[in-house]
C-alpha positions in Angstrom: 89.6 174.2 109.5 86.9 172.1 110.5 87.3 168.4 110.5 84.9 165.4 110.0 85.0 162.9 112.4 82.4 160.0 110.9 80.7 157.2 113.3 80.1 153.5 112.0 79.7 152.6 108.8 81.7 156.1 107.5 79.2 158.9 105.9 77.8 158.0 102.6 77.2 160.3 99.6 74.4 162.2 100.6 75.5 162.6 104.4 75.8 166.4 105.9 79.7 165.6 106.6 80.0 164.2 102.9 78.0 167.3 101.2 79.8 170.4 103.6 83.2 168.5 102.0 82.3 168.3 98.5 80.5 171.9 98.5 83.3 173.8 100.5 86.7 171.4 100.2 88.6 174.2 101.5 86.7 173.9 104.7 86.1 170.6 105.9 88.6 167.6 106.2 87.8 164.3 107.0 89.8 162.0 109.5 90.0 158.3 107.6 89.2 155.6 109.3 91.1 152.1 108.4 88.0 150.1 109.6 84.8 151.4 109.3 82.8 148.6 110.5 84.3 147.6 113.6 85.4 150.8 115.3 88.1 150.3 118.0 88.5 153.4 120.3 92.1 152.7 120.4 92.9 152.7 116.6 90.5 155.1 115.5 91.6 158.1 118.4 95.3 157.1 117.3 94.2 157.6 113.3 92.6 161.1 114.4 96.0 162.0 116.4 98.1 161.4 113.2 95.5 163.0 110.9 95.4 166.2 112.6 99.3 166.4 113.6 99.8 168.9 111.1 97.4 171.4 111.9 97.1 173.9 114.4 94.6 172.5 117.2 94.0 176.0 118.6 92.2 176.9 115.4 90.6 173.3 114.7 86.3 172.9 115.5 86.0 168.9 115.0 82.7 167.5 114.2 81.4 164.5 115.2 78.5 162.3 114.0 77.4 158.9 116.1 80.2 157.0 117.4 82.3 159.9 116.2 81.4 162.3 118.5 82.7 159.9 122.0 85.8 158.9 119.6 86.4 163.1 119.9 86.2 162.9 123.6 88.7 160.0 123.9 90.6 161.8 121.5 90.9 164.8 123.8 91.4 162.9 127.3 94.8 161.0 126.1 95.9 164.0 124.3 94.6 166.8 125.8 95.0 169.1 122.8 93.1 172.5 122.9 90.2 172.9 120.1 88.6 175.7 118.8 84.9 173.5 119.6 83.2 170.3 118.8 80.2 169.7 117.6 78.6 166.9 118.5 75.5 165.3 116.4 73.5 162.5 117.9 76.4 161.2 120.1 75.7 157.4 120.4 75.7 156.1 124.3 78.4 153.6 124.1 77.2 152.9 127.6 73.0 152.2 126.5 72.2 148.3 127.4 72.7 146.1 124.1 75.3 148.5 122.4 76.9 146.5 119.6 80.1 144.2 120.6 81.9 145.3 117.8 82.6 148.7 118.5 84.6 147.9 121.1 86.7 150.3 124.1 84.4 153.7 123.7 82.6 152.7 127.0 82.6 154.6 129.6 81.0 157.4 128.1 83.0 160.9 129.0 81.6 162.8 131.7 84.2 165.4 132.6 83.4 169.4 131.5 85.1 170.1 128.3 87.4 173.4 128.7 86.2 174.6 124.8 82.7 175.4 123.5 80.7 172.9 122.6 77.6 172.0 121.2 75.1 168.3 121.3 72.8 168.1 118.5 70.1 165.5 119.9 66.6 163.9 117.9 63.8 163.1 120.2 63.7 160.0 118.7 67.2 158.8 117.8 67.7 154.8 118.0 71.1 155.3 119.4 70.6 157.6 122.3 68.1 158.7 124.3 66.8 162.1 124.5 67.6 162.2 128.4 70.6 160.6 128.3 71.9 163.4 125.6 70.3 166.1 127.7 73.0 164.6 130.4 76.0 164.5 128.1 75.6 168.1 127.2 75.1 169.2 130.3 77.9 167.4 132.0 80.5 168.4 128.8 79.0 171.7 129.3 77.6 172.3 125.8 74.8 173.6 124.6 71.8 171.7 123.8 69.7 171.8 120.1 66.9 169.5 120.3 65.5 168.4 116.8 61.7 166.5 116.8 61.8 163.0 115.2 65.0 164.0 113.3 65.7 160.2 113.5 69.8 159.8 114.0 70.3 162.8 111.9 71.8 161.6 109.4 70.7 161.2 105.4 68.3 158.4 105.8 66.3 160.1 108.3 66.2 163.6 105.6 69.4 165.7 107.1 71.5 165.8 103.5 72.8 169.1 103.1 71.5 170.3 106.4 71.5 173.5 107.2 71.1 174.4 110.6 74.3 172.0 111.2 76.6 174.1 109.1 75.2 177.8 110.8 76.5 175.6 114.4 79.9 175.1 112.8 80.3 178.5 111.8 78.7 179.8 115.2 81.3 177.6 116.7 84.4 178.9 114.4 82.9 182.8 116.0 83.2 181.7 119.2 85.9 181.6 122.1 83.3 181.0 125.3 80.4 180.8 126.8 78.7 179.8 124.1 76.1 177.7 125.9 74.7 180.7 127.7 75.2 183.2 124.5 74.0 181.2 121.8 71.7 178.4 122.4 69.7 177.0 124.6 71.5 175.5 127.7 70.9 171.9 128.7 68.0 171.6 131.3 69.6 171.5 134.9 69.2 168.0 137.0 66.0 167.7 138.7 
């Protein structure tokens, strides 16, 4: 099963997470938030605990958009369940200088190596995280890297509706058990 983990603001109707859920609802499930609009790391990782109590982790690929994807991470350090992978798409820094107050206990940003394959999806120009700064998260969680041109925060606004490439990752991600950062995509550039 794959499971939706929305940022801020939930996804709207013509949002990737929305559309893979309406056009394959045996596939995707999404994790429901009680507050949108004010995301508190503590509620939301307990809501995603509960949500996903009756499935079988081992077999779970969870993907996160925005604020979603660090909400994964938390998840995952006070739980410590095994996943089958995470995608992350356009993780926002919870850490970048004038991050809203109202999204509140996400920060400090995870830096720890994740122990299941991974995968950041970053813009070049995304107004919540810097291009560097995602090049960082992926290669301290150990993920693989795709980098999109001026794909904006990836999300329907900025033209990624039904979005393709982001359901071949989840697939690619149900296929594989490791290494999928040297086997599949392009690794993260090293420090320098």
């Amino acid at each position: 099963m794959n499971i939706n983990i929305p940022g801020l603001h939930n996804s709207g109707e013509d949002h990737w997470q929305t559309i893979w859920e309406r056009e394959h609802p045996n596939q995707f499930f999404r994790v429901v938030q009680e507050d949108w609009e004010n995301p508190n790391c503590e509620t939301w990782i307990s809501r995603i605990e509960e949500a996903l109590s009756g499935f079988d982790h081992a077999q779970l690929v969870l993907i996160g958009h925005s604020v979603g994807c660090v909400t994964i991470m938390k998840w995952f350090e006070r739980y410590g369940h095994q996943i089958k992978g995470a995608l992350f798409i356009a993780p926002s820094d919870v850490d970048r200088p004038g991050y809203p107050k109202y999204i509140t206990g996400f920060s400090p940003m995870p830096e720890a190596r994740l122990p299941f394959p991974t995968i950041v999806v970053a813009s070049t120009n995304d107004h919540v995280v810097d291009i560097q700064r995602a090049r960082l998260f992926a290669r301290n969680w150990g993920s693989a890297l795709v980098e999109l041109e001026n794909a904006g925060h990836i999300e329907g606004k900025s033209g990624y509706g039904k979005w393709d490439l982001g359901f071949e990752l989840v697939k690619k991600l149900k296929e594989q058990t490791s290494d999928i950062a040297q086997a599949t995509f392009k690794p993260a550039p090293s420090a320098n």
